[in-house]
KEGURO-667994 format. One line per field, with one value per residue: residue number from 1; residue in one letter; x, y, z of N, C-alpha, C, O in turn. Coordinates in Angstrom, 2 decimals. Layout:
nr <- [NUM ...]
rest <- [A ...]
n_u <- [X ...]
n_v <- [Y ...]
n_w <- [Z ...]
ca_u <- [X ...]
ca_v <- [Y ...]
ca_w <- [Z ...]
c_u <- [X ...]
c_v <- [Y ...]
c_w <- [Z ...]
o_u <- [X ...]
o_v <- [Y ...]
o_w <- [Z ...]
END
This chain:
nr <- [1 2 3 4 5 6 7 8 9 10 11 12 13 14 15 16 17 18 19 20 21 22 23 24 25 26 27 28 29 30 31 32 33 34 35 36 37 38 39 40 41 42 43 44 45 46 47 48 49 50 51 52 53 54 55 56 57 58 59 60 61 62 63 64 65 66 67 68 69 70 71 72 73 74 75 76 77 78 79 80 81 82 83 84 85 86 87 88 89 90 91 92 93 94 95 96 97 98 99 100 101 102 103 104 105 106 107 108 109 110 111 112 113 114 115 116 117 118 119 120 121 122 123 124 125 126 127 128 129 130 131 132 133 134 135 136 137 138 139 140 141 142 143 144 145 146 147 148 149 150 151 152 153 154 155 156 157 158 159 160 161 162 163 164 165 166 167 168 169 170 171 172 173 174 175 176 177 178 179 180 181 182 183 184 185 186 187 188 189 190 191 192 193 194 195 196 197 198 199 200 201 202 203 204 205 206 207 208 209 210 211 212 213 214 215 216 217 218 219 220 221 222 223 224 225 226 227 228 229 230]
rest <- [X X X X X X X X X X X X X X X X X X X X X X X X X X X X X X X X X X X X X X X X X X X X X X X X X X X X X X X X X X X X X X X X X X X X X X X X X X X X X X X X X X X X X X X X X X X X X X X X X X X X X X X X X X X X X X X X X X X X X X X X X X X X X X X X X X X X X X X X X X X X X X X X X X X X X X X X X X X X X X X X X X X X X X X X X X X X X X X X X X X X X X X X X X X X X X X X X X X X X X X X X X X X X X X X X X X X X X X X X X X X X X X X X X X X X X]
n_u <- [0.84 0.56 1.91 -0.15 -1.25 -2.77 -3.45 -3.58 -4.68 -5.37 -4.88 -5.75 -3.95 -1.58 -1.77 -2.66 -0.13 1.37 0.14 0.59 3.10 3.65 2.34 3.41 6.00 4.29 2.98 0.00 -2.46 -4.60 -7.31 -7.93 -9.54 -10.37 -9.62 -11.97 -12.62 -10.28 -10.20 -12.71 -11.60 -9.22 -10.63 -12.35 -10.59 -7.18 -4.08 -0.74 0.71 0.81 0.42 0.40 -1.34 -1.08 -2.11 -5.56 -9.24 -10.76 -9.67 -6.56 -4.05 -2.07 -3.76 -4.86 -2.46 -2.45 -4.48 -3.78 -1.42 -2.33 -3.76 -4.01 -4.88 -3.12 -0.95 1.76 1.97 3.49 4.37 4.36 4.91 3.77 3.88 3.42 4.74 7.87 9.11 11.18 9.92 7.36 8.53 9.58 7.18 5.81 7.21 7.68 5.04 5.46 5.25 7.36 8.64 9.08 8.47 8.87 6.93 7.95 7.99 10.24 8.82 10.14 12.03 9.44 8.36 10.74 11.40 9.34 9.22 11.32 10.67 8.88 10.46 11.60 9.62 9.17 7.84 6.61 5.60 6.60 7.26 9.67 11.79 12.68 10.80 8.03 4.33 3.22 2.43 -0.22 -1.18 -0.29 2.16 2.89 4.64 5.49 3.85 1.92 0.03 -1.67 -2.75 -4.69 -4.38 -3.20 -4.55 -5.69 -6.39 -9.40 -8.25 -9.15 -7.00 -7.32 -7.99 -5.76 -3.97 -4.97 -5.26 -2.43 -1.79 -2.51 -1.50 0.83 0.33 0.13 -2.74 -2.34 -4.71 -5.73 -6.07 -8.95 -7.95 -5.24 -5.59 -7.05 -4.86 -3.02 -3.85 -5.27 -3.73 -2.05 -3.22 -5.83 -9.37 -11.31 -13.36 -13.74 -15.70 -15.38 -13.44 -14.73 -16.41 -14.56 -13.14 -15.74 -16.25 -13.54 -13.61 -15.84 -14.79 -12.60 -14.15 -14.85 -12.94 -11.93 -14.66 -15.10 -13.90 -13.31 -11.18 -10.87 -11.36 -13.39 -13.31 -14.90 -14.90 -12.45 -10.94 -9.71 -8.54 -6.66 -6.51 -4.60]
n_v <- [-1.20 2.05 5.18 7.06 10.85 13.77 16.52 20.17 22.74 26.09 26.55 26.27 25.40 24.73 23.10 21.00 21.05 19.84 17.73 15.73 15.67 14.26 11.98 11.25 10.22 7.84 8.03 8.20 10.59 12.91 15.43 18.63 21.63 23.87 24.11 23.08 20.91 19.17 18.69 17.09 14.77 14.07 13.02 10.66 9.28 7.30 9.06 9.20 11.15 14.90 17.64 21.04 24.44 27.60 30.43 30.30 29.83 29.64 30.07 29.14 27.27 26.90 26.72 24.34 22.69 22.96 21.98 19.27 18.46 18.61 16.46 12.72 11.11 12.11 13.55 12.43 12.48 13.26 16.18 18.99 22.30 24.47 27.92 31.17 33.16 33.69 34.79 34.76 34.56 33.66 30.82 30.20 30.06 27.92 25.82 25.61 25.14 22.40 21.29 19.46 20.24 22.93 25.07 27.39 29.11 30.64 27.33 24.09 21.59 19.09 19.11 19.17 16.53 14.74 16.17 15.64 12.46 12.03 12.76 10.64 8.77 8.90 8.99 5.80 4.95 2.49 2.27 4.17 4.78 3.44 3.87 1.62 -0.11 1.55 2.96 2.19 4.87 7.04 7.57 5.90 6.58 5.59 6.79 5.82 3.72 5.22 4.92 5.63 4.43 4.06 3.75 1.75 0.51 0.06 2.35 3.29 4.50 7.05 8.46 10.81 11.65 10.47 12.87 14.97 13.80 13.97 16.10 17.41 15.92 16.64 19.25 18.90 20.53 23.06 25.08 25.06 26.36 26.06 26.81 26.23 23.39 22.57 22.54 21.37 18.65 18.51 19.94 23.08 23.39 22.32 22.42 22.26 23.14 24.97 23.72 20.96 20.06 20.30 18.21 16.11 16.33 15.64 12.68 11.74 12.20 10.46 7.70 7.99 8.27 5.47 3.81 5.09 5.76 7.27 9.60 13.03 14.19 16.05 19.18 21.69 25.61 28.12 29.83 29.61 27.35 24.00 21.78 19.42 17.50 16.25]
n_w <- [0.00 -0.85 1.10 2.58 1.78 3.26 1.66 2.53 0.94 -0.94 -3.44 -6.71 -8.85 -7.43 -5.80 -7.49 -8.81 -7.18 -6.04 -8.05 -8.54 -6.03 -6.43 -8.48 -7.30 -5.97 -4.79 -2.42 -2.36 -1.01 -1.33 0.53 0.49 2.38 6.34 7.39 6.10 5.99 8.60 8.71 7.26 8.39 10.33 9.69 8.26 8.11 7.82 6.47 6.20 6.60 4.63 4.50 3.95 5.02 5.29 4.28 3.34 5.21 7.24 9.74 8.71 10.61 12.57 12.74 12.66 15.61 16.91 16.11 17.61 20.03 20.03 20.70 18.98 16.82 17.30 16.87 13.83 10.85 9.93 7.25 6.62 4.26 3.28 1.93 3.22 3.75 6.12 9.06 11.53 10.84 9.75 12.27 14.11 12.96 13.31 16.20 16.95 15.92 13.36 11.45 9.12 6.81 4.63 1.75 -0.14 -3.13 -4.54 -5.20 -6.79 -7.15 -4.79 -3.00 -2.81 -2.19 0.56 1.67 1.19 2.76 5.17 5.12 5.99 8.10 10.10 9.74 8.48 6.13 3.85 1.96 -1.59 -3.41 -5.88 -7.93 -7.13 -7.98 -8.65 -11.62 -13.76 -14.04 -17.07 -19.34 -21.87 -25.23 -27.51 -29.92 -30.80 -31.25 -28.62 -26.15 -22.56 -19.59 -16.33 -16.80 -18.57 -21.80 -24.10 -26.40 -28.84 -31.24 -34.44 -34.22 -31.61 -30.28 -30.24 -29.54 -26.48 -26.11 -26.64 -24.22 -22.17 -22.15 -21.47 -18.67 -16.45 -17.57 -19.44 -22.50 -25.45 -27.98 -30.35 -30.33 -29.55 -31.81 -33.88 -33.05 -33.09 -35.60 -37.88 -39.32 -41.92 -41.57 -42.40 -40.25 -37.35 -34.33 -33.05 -33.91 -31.98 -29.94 -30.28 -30.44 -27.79 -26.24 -26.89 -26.15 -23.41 -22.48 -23.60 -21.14 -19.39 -19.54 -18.21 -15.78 -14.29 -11.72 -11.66 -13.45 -15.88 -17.63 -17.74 -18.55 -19.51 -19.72 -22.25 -23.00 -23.35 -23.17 -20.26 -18.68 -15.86 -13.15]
ca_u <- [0.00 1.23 1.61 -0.97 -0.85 -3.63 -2.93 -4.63 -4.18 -7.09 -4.81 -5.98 -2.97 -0.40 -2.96 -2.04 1.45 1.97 -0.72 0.83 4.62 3.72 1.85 4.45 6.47 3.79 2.15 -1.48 -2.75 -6.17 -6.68 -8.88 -9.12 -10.96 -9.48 -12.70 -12.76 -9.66 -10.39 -13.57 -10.86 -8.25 -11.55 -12.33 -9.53 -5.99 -2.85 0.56 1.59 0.06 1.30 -0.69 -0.66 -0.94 -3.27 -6.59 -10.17 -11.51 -8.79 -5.17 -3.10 -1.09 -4.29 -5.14 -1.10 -1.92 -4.95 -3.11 -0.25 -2.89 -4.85 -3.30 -4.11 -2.47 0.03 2.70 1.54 4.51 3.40 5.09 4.34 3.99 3.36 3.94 5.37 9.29 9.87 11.76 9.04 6.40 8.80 9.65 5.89 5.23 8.28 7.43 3.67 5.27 5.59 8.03 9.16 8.91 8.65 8.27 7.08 7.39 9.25 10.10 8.08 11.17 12.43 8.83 8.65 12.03 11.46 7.84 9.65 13.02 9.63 7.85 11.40 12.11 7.94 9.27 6.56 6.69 4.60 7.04 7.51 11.05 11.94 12.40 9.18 7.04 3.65 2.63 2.33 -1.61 -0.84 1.71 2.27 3.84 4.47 6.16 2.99 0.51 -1.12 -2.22 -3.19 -4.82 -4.64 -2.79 -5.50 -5.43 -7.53 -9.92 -8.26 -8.90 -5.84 -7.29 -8.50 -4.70 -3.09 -5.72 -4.74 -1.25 -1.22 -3.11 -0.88 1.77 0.43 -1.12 -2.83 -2.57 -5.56 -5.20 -7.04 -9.23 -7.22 -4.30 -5.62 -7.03 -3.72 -2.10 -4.68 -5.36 -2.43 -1.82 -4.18 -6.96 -10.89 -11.99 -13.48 -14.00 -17.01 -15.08 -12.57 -15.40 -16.95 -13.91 -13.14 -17.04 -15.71 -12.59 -13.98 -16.49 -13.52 -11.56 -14.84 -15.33 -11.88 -12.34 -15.91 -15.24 -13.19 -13.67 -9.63 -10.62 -12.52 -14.00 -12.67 -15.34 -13.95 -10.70 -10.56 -9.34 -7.29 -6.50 -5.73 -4.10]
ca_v <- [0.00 3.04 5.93 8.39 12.09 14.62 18.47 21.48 24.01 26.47 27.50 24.91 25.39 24.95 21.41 20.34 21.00 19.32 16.19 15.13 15.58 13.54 11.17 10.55 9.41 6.64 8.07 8.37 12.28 13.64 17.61 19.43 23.00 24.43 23.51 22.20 19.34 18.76 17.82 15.79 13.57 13.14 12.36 9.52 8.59 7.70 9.50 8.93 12.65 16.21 18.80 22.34 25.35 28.28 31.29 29.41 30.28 29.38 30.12 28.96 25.67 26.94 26.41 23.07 21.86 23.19 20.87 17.70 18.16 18.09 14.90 11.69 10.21 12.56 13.93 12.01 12.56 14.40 17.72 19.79 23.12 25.10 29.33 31.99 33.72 33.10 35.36 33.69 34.60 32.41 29.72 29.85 30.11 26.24 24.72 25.56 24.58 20.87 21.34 18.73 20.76 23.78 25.08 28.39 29.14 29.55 25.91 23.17 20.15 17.87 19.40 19.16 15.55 14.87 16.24 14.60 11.15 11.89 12.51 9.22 7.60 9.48 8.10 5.01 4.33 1.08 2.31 4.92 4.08 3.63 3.70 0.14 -0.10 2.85 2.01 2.57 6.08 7.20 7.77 5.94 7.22 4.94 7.26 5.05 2.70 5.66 4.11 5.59 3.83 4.66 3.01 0.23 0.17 0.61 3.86 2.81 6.50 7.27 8.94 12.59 11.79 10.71 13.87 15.70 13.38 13.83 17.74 17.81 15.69 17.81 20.15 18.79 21.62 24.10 25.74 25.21 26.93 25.48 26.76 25.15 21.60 22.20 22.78 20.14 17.66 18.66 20.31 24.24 23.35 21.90 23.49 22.01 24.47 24.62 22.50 19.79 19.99 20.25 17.16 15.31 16.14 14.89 11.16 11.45 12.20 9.20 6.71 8.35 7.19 3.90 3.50 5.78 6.50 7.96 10.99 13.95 14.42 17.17 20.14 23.08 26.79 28.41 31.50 29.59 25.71 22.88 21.47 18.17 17.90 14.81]
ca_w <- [0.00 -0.82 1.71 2.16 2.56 2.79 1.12 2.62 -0.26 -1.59 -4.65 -7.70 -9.43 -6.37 -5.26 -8.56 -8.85 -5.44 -6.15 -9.74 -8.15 -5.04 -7.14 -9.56 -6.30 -5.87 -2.82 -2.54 -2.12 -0.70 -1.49 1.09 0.02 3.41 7.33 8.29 5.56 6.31 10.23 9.08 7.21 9.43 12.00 9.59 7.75 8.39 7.04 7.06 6.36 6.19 3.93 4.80 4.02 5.94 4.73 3.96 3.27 6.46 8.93 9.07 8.71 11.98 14.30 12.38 13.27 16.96 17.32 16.05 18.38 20.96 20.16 21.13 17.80 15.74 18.10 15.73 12.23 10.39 8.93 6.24 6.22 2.93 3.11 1.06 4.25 4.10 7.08 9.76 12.40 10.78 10.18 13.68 14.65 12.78 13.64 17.75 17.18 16.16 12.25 11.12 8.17 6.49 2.83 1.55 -1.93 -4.12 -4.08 -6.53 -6.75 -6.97 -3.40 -2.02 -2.57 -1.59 1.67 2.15 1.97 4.18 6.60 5.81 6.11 9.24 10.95 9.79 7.10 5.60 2.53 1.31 -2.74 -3.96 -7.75 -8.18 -6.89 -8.56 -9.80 -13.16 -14.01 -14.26 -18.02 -20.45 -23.45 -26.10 -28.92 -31.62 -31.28 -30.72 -28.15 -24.46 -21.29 -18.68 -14.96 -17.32 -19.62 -23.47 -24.53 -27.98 -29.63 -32.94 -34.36 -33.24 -30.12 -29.88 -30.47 -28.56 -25.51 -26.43 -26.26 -22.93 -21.12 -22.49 -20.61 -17.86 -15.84 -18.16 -20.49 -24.21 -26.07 -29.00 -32.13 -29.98 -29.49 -33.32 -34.42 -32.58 -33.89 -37.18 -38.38 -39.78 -43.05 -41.55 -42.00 -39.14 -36.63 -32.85 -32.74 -34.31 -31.34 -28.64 -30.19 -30.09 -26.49 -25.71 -27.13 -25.70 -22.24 -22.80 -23.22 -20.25 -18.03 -19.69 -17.57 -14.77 -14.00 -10.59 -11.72 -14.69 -15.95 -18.32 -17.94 -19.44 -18.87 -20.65 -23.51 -22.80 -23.57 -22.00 -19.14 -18.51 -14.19 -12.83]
c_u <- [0.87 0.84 0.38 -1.13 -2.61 -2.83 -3.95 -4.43 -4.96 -6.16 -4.60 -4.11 -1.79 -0.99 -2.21 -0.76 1.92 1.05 0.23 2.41 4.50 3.30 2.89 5.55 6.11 2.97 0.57 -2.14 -4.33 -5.95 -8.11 -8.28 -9.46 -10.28 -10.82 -13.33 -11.59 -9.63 -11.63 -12.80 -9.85 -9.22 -11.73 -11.49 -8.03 -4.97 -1.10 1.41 0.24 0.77 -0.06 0.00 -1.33 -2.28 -4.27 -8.24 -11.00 -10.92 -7.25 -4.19 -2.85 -1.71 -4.89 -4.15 -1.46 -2.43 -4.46 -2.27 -0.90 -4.08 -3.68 -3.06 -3.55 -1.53 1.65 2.87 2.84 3.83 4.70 4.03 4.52 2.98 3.95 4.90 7.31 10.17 10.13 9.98 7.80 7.04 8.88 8.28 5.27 6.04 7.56 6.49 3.79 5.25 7.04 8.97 8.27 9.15 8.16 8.09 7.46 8.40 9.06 9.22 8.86 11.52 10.83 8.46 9.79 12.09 9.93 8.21 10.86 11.61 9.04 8.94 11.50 11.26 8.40 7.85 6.77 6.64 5.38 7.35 9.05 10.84 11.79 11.39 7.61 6.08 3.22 2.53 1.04 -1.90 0.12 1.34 3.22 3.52 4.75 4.74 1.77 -0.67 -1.41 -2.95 -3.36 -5.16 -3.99 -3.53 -5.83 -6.56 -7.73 -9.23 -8.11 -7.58 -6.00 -7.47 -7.06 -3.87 -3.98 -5.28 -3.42 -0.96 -1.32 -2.30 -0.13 1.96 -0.33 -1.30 -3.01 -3.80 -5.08 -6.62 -7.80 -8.38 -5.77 -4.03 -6.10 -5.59 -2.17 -2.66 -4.88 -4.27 -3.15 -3.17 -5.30 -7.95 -11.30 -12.38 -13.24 -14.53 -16.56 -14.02 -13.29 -16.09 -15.77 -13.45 -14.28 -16.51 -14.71 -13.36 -14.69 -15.10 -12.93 -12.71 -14.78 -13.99 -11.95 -13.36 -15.74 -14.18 -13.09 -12.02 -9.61 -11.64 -11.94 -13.85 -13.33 -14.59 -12.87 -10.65 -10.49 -8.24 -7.35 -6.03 -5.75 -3.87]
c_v <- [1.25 4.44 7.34 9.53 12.88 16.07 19.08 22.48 24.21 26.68 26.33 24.79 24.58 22.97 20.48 19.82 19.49 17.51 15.34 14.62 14.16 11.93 10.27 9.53 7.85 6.75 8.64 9.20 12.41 14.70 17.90 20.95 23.95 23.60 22.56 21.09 18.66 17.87 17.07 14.38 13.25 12.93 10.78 9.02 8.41 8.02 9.39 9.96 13.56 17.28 20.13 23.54 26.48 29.03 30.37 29.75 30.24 29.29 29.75 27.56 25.58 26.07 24.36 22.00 21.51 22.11 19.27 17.33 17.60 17.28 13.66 10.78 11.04 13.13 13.44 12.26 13.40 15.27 18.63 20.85 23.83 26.78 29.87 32.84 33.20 34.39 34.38 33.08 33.34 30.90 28.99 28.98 28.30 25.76 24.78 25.11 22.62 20.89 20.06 19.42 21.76 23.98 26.02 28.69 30.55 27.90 25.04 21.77 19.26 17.41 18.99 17.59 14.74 15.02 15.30 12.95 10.94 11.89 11.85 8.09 7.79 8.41 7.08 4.28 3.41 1.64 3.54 4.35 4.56 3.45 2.58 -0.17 0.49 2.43 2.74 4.49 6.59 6.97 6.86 6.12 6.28 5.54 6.44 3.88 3.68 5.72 5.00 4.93 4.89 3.78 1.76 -0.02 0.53 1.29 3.03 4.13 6.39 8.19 10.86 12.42 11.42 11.81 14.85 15.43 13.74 15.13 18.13 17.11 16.14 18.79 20.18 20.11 22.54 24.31 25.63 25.28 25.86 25.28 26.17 23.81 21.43 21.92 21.37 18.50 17.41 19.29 21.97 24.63 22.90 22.95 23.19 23.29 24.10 23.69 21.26 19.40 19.60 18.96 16.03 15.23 15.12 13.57 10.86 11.37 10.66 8.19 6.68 7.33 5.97 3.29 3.56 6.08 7.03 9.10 11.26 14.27 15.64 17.85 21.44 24.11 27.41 30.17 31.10 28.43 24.80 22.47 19.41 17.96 16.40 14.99]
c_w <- [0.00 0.25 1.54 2.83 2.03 2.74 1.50 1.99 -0.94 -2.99 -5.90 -8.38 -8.51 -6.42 -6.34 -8.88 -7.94 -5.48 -7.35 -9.03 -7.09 -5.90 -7.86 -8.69 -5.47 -4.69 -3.53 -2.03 -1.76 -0.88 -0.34 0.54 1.72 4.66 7.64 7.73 5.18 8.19 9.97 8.35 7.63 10.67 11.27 8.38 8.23 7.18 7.54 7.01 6.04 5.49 4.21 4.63 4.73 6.39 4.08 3.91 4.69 7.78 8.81 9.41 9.47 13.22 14.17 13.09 14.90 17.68 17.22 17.01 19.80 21.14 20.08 20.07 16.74 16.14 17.02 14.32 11.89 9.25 8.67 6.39 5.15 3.47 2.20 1.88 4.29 5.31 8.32 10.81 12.30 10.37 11.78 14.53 14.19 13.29 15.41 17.71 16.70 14.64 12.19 10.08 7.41 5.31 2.68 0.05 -2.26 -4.16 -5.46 -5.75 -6.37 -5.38 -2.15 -2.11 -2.24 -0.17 2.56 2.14 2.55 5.38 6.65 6.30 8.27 10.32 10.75 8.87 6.07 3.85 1.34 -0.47 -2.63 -5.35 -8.14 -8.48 -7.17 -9.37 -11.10 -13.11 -14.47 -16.10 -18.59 -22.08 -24.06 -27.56 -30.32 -31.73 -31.18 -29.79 -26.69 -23.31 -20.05 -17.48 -15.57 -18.36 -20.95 -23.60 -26.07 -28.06 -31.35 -32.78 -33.89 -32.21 -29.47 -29.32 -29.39 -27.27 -24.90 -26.17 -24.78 -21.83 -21.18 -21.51 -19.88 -16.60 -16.16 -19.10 -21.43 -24.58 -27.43 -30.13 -31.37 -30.00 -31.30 -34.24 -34.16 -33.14 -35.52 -38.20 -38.79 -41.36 -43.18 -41.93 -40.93 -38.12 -35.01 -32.48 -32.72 -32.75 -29.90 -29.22 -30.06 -28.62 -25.89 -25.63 -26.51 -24.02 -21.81 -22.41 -22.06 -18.62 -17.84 -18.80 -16.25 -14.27 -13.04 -10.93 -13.23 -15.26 -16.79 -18.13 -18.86 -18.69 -20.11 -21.70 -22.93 -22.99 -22.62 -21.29 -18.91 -16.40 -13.94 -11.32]
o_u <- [1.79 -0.33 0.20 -1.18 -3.32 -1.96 -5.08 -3.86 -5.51 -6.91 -3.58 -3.33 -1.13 -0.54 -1.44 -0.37 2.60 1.43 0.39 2.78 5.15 4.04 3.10 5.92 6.82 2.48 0.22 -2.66 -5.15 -4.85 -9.19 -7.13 -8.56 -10.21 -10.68 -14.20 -11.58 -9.15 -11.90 -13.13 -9.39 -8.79 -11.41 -12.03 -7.57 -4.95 -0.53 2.54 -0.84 1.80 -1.27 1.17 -2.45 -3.14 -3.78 -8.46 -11.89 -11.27 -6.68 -3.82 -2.99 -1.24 -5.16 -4.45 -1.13 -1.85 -4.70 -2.18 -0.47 -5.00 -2.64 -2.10 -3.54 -0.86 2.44 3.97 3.19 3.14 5.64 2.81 5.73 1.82 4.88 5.88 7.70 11.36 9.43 9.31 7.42 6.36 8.50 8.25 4.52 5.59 6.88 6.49 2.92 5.16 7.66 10.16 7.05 9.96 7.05 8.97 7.19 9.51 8.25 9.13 8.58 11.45 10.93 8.14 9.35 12.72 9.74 7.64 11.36 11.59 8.35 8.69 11.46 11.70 8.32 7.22 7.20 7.44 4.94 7.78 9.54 9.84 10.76 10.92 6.50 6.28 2.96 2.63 1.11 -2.81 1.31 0.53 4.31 2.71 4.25 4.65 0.65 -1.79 -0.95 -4.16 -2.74 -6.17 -4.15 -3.11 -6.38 -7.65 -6.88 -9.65 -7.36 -7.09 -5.22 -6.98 -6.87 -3.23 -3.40 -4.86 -3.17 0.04 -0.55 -2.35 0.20 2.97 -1.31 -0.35 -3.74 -3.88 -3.92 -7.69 -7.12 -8.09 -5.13 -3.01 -5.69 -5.49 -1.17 -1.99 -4.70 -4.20 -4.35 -3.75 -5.94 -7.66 -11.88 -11.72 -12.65 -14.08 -16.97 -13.94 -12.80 -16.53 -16.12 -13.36 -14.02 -16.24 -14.67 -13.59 -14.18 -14.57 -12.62 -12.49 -14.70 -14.06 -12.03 -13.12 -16.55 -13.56 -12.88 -11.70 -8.58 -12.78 -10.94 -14.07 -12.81 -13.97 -12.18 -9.57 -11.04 -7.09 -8.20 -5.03 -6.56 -3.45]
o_v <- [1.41 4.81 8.21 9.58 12.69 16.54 18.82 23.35 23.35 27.08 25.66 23.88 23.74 22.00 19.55 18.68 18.49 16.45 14.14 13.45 13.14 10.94 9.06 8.43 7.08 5.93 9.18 8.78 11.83 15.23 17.33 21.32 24.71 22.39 21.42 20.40 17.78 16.82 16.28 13.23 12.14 12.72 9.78 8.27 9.41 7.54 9.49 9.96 13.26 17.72 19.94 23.84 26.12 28.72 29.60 30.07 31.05 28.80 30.07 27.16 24.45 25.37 23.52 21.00 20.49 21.42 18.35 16.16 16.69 17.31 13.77 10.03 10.50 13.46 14.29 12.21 14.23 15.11 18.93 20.69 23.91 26.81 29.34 33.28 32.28 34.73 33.39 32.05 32.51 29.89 27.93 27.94 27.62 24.92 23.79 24.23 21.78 19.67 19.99 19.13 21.62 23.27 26.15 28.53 31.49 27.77 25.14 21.28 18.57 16.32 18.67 17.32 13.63 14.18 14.67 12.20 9.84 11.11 11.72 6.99 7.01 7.51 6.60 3.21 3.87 1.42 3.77 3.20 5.54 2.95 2.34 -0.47 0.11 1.81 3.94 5.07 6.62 6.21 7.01 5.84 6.11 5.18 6.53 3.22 3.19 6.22 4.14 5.13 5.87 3.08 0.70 -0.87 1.63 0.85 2.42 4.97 5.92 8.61 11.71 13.32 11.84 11.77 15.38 16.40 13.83 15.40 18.89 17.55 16.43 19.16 20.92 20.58 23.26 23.27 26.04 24.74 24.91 24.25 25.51 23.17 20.50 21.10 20.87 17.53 16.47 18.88 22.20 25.68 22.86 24.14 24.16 24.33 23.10 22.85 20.43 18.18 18.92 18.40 14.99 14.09 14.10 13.13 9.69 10.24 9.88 8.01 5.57 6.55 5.33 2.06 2.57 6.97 7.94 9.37 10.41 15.07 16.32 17.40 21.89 24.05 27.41 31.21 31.92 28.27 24.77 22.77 18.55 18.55 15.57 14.04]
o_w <- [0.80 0.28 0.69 4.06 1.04 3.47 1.10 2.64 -1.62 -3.88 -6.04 -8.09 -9.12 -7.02 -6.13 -9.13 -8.18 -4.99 -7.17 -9.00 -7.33 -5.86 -7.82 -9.09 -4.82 -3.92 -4.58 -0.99 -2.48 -0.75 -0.52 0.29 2.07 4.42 8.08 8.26 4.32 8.63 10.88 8.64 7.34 11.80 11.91 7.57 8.77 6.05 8.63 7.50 5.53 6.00 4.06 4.88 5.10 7.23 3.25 5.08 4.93 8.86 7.76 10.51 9.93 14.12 15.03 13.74 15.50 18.52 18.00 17.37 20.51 21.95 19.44 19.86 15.63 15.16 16.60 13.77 12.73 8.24 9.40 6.35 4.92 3.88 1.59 1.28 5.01 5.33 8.54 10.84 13.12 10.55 12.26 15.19 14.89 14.06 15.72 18.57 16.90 14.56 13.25 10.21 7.30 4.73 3.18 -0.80 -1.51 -3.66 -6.38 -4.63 -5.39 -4.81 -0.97 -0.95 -1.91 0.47 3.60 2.93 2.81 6.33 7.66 6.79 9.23 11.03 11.88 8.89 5.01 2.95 0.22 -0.44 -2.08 -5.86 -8.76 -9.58 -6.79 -10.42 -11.23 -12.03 -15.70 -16.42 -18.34 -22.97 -23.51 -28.41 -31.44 -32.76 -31.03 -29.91 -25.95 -23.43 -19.66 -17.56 -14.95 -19.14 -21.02 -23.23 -26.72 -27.26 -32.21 -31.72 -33.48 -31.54 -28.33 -28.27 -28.45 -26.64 -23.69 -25.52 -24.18 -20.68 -20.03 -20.90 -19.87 -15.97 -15.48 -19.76 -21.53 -24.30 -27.81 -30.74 -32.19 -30.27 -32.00 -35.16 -34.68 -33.48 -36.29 -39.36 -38.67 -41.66 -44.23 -41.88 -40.43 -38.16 -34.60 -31.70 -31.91 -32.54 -29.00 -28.21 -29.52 -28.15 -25.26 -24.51 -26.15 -23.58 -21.01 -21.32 -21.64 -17.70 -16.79 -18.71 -15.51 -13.45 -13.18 -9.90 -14.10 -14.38 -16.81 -18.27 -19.42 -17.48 -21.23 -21.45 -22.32 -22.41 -21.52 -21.63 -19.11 -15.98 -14.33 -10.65]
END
């Protein structure tokens, strides 16, 4: 079983960054965006790390840390903190409230998983992934045969719904615009229009459930295209 961490982070982008990175490490991520659906799942779930961050829509990561330190079953949990704050003072202020580690952004991904398993090695967490050991990658792409998988599982793709796939994991996270994914699909001389691009997403999406049904991987950013989020 692979280790599992919950993220308290309202900023989609950041969640992302920080889910995909950890992910790719083999560990198994929850996102709360708000403190107080973050304390109804560490009431009923267990975790083997917390990553939080500070400033938060509903109050602040700090007083979330303060309560863990003082409950008996979470008193241990190792918690990473992540702010935008890189003055000493509020490092100081997590580290004394029982913070395990500290991180100020802006930060790299590489470094913040990196330090999230020196702290599941540290707890002594069985479940940490090693390389050797790393499972599958949500995605594989085998370009020279065209082909994509997902969860392990061969995608039906026609050859656009390829390239469509193919741009978006490219850039997973990011917005691409229509005449972008047209362009990447159809090439510089196509007629094709928008429509043609929003009906191929529709099919593609389709497929992505017939895999996944419990999660949407691409959405809609309306007068701006699509995203792909992992």
């Amino acid at each position: 079983m692979p280790a599992r961490l919950l993220l308290l982070e309202d900023d989609p982008a950041i969640a992302r960054t920080v889910a995909y990175a950890l992910e790719r490490e083999g560990l198994a991520v929850a996102h709360s965006v708000l403190v107080h659906d973050a304390r109804e799942q560490l009431a009923h779930s267990s975790f083997d790390l917390l990553v939080l961050d500070v400033g938060l829509p509903d109050g602040s990561g700090l007083d979330l840390l303060r309560e863990l330190r003082g409950t008996a079953t979470t008193a241990a949990l190792p918690v990473l903190v992540l702010s935008a704050h890189g003055e000493e003072i509020d490092r100081v202020l997590g580290l004394e409230l029982g913070a395990d580690d500290y991180l100020a952004k802006p930060f790299s991904p590489r470094e913040l998983a990196a330090r999230v398993k020196a702290l599941l090695r540290r707890a002594g967490t069985q479940a940490v992934a090693v390389a050797a050991a790393a499972p599958a990658p949500l995605f594989h792409v085998d370009e020279a045969g065209q082909r994509i998988s997902l969860r392990g599982q061969p995608l039906a793709l026609t050859r656009r719904e390829y390239r469509l796939l193919s741009c978006l994991l490219r850039g997973a996270g990011r917005i691409h615009s229509r005449d972008a994914l047209l362009n990447a699909a159809w090439g510089d001389d196509s007629e094709s229009t928008d429509r043609t691009v929003d009906t191929h997403i529709k099919t593609l999406r389709a497929k992505l459930r017939d895999v996944d049904a419990g999660r949407e991987y691409i959405s809609t950013h309306r007068g701006m295209g699509y995203c792909l989020d992992l």
